[in-house]
C-alpha positions in Angstrom: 136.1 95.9 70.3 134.6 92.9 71.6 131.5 91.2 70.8 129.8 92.9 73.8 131.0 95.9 72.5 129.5 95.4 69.0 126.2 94.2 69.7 125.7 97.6 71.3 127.4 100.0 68.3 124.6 97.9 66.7 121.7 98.5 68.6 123.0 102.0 69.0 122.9 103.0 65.2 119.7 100.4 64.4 118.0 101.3 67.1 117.3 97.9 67.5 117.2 96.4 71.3 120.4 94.4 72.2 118.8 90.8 72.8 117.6 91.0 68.9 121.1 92.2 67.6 122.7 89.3 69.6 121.4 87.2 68.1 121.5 88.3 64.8 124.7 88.4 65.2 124.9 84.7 66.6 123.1 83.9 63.2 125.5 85.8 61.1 128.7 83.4 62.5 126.6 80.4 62.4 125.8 80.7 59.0 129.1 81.8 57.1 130.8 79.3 59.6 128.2 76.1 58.3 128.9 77.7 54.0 133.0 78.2 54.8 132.4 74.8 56.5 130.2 73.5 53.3 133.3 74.2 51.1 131.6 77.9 49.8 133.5 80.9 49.8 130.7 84.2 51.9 131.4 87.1 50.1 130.4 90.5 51.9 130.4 93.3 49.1 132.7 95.9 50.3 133.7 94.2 53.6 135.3 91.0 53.4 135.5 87.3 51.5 135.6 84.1 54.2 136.8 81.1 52.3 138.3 77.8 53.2 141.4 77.0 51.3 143.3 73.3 50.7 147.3 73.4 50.9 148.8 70.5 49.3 151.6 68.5 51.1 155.0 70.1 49.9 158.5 69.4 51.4 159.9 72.2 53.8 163.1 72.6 56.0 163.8 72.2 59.7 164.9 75.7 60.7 166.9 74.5 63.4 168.7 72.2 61.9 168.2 72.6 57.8 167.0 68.9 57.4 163.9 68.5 54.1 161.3 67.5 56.0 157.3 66.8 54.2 154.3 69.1 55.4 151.4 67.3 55.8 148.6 68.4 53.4 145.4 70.7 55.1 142.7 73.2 54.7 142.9 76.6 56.4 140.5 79.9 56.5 141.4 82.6 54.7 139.7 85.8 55.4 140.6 88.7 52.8 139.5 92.4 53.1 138.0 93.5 50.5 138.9 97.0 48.6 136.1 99.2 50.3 136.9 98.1 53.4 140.2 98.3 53.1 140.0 102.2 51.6 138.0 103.1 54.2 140.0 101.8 57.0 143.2 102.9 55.5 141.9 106.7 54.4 140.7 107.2 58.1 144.3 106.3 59.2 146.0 108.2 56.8 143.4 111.4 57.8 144.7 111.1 61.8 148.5 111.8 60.7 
């Protein structure tokens, strides 16, 4: 599903016209992107938690040729399902088998 796709599930089952749900949705991103950016972890009860984490520098391996070599330190996104989301995805698969 694409976001083209989504916007109209969404106006489908809100009844809602498309241009509003747009850009709703456009708000949505733009705000959990700006808190995730900001350092604040968005929480979405029974769907999903966006936070940013920091990785310190650590010393890794070459694969290729087995030599220590440092990793720079960084931040990444970490987005983790949450438990109601993940039930309900997983129950609907195990349903179709």
């Amino acid at each position: 599903m694409n976001r083209r796709d989504l916007v109209l599930a969404i106006a489908e089952k809100t009844e809602l016209d498309r241009k509003t749900v747009d850009a709703t949705l456009a708000a949505f991103v733009d705000v959990v992107t700006e808190s995730v950016k900001a350092g604040d972890p968005v929480a979405i009860t029974g769907f999903a938690k966006f936070a940013r984490v920091d990785r310190a520098a650590r010393m890794g391996r070459n694969p290729q040729t087995g030599e220590p070599i440092k990793i720079a330190a960084k931040s990444v996104v970490k987005i983790t399902p949450l438990k109601a989301f993940k039930d309900a995805v997983l129950s609907a698969k195990a349903k179709k088998k």
